[in-house]
C-alpha positions as a Markdown table, in Angstrom:
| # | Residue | x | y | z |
|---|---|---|---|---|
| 1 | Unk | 118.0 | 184.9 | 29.8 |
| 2 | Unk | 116.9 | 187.6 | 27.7 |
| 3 | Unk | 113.2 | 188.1 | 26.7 |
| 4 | Unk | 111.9 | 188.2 | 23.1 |
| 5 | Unk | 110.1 | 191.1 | 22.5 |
| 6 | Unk | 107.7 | 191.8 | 19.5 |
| 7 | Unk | 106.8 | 194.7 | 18.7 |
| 8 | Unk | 103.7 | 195.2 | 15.6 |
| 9 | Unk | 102.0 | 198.5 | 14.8 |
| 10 | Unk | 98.7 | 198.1 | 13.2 |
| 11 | Unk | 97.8 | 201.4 | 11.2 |
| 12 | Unk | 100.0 | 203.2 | 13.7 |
| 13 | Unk | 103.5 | 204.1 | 13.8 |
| 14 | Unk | 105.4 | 203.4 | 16.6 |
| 15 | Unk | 107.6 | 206.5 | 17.9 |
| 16 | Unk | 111.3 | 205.5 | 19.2 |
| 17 | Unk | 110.6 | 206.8 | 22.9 |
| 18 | Unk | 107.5 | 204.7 | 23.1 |
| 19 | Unk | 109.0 | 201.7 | 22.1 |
| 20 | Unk | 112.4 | 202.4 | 24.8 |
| 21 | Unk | 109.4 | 203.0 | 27.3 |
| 22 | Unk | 108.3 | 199.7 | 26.3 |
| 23 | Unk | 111.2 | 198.1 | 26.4 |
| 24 | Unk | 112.0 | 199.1 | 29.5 |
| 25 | Unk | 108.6 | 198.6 | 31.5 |
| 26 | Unk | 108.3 | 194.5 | 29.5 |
| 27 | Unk | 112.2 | 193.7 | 30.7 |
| 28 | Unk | 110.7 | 194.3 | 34.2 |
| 29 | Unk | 108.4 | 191.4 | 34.0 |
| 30 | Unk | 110.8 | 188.8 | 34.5 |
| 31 | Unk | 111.4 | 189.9 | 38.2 |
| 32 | Unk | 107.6 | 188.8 | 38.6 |
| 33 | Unk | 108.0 | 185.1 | 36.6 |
| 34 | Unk | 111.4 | 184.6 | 35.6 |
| 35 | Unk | 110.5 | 181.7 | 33.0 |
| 36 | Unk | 108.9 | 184.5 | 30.7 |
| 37 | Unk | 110.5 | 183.6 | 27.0 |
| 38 | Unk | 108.6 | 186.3 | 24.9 |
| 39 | Unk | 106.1 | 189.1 | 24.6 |
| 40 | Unk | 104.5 | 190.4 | 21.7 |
| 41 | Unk | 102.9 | 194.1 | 22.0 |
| 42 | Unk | 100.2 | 195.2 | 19.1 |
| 43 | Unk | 99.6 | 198.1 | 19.0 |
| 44 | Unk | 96.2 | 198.8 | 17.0 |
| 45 | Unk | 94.8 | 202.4 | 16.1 |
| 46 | Unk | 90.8 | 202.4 | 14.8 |
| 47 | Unk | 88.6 | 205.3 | 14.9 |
| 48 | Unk | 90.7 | 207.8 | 17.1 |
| 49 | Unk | 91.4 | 205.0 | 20.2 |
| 50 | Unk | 94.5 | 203.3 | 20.3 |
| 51 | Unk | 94.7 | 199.6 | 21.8 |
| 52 | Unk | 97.4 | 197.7 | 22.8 |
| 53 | Unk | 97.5 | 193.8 | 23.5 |
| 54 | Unk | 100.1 | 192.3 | 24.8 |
| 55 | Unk | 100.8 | 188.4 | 24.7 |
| 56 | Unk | 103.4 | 186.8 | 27.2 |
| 57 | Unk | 104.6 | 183.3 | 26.4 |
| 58 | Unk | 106.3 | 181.4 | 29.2 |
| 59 | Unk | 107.1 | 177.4 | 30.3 |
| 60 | Unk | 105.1 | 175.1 | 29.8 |
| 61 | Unk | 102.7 | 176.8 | 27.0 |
| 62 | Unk | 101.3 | 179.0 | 29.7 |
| 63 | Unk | 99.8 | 182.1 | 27.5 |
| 64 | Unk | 99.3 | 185.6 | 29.6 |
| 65 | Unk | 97.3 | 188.1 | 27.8 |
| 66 | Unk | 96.3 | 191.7 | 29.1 |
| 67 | Unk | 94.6 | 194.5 | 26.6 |
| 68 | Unk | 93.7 | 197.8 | 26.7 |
| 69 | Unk | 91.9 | 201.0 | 24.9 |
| 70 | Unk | 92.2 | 204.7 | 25.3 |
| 71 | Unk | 93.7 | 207.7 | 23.7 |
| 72 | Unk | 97.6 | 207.6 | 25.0 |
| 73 | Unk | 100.3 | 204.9 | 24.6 |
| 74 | Unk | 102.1 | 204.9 | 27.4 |
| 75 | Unk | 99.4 | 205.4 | 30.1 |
| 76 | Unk | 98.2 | 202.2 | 28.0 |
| 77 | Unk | 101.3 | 200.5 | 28.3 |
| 78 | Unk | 101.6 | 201.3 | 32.2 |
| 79 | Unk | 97.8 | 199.8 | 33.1 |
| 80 | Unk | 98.6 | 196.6 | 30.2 |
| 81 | Unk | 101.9 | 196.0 | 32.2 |
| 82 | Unk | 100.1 | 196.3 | 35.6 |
| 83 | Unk | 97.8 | 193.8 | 34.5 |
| 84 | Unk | 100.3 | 191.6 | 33.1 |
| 85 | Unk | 102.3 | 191.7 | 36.7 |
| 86 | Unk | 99.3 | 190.8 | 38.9 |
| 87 | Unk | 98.5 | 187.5 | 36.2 |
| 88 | Unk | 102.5 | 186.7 | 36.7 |
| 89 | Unk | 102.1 | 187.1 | 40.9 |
| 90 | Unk | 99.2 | 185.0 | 40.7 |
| 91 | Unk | 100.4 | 182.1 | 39.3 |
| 92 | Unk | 104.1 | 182.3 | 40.4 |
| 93 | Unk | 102.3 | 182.1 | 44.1 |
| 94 | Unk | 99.8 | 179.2 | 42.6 |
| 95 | Unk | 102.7 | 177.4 | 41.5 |
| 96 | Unk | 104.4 | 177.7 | 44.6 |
| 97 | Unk | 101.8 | 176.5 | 46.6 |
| 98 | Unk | 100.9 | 173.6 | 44.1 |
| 99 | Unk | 104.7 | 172.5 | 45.5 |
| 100 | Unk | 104.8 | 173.1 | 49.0 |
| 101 | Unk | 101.3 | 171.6 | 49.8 |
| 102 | Unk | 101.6 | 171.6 | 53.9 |
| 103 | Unk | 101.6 | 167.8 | 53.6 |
| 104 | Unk | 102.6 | 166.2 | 57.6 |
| 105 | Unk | 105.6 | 164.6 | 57.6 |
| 106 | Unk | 105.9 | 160.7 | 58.8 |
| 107 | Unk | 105.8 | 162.6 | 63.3 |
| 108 | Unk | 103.0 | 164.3 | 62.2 |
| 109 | Unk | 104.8 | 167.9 | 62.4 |
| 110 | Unk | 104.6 | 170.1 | 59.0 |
| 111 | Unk | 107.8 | 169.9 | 56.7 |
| 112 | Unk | 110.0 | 172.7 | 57.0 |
């Protein structure tokens, strides 16, 4: 399944080898939570900083948001994405444990 991605510039232009760089880093994601259906990326320039949010939608409503300020957009991108990856992990492994609990079975003995 491909992911959805949306890209909106706020008083900044978007140049085409940041948004492949984009493309490429968000089409990652999925390898970290494969039920990720879209991300939007705003990119926001005010006052000489650039920010850039990024907003992953998955299952069951579950919103991941990670945002970031500085002067360059793909060392922006790189930290935003970094973030975004350890949120994924995190609950990928919560939902994993949620599942396999370590409940005894009927001898006593954990289930395999």
């Amino acid at each position: 399944m491909a992911v959805q991605i949306l890209v909106t510039g706020r008083h900044v232009e978007i140049p085409p080898d940041v948004r492949q760089y984009l493309d490429e880093k968000i089409n990652k994601l999925p390898r970290f939570y494969d039920r990720i259906h879209e991300v939007e990326v705003i990119f926001d320039h005010q006052s000489e900083q650039l920010t850039v949010e990024f907003i992953v939608r998955a299952d069951h409503k579950h919103t991941f948001v990670a945002k970031e300020t500085g002067p360059e957009a793909v060392a922006l991108i790189d930290i935003g994405v970094e973030k975004l990856e350890r949120q994924l992990r995190k609950h990928k492994e919560k939902q994993r444990n949620h599942k396999h609990d370590g409940r005894p079975d009927v001898e006593g003995r954990p289930l395999p």
